[in-house]
C-alpha positions as CSV (number, residue, x, y, z in Angstrom):
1,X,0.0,0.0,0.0
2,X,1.6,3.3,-1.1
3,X,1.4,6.2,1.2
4,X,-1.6,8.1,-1.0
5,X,-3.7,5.3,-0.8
6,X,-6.1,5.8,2.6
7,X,-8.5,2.8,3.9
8,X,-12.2,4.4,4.3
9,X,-14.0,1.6,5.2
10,X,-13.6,2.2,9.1
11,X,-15.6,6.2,8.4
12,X,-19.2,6.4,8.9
13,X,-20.2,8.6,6.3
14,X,-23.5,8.3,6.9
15,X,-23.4,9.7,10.6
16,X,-20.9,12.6,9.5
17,X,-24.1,13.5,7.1
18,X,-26.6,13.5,9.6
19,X,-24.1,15.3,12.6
20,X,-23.4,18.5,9.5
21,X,-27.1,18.4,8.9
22,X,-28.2,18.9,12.4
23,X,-25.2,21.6,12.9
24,X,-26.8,23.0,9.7
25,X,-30.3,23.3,11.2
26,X,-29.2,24.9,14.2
27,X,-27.4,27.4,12.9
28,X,-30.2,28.3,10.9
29,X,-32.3,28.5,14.3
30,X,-30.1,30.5,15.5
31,X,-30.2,33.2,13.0
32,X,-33.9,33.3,13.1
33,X,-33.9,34.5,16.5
34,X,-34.2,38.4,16.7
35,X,-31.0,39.8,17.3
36,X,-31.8,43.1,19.3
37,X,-34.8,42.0,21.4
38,X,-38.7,42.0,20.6
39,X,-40.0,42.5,17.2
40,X,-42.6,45.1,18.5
41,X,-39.4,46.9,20.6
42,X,-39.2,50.7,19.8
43,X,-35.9,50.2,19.9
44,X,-35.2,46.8,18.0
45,X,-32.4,46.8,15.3
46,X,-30.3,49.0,17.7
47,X,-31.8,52.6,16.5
48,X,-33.9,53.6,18.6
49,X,-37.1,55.4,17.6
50,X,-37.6,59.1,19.3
């Protein structure tokens, strides 16, 4: 066996997938989530309104 060949048979691909799919859904969670408080906050976004 030369040094470029590798032996994959001992990776589970298959829970890799799911582990970046769930790391994928929770980012995307996360970036629902208001950043600066309530939607209906005077002051959401950061500017506040006067």
């Amino acid at each position: 066996m030369s040094d470029l060949e590798f032996d994959l048979d001992h990776l589970d691909f298959d829970q890799a997938e799911q582990n970046v799919e769930q790391q994928q859904l929770a980012q995307l969670e996360r970036a629902a989530e208001p950043q600066f408080g309530d939607d209906d906050d005077e002051c959401s976004g950061g500017a506040c309104k006067i």
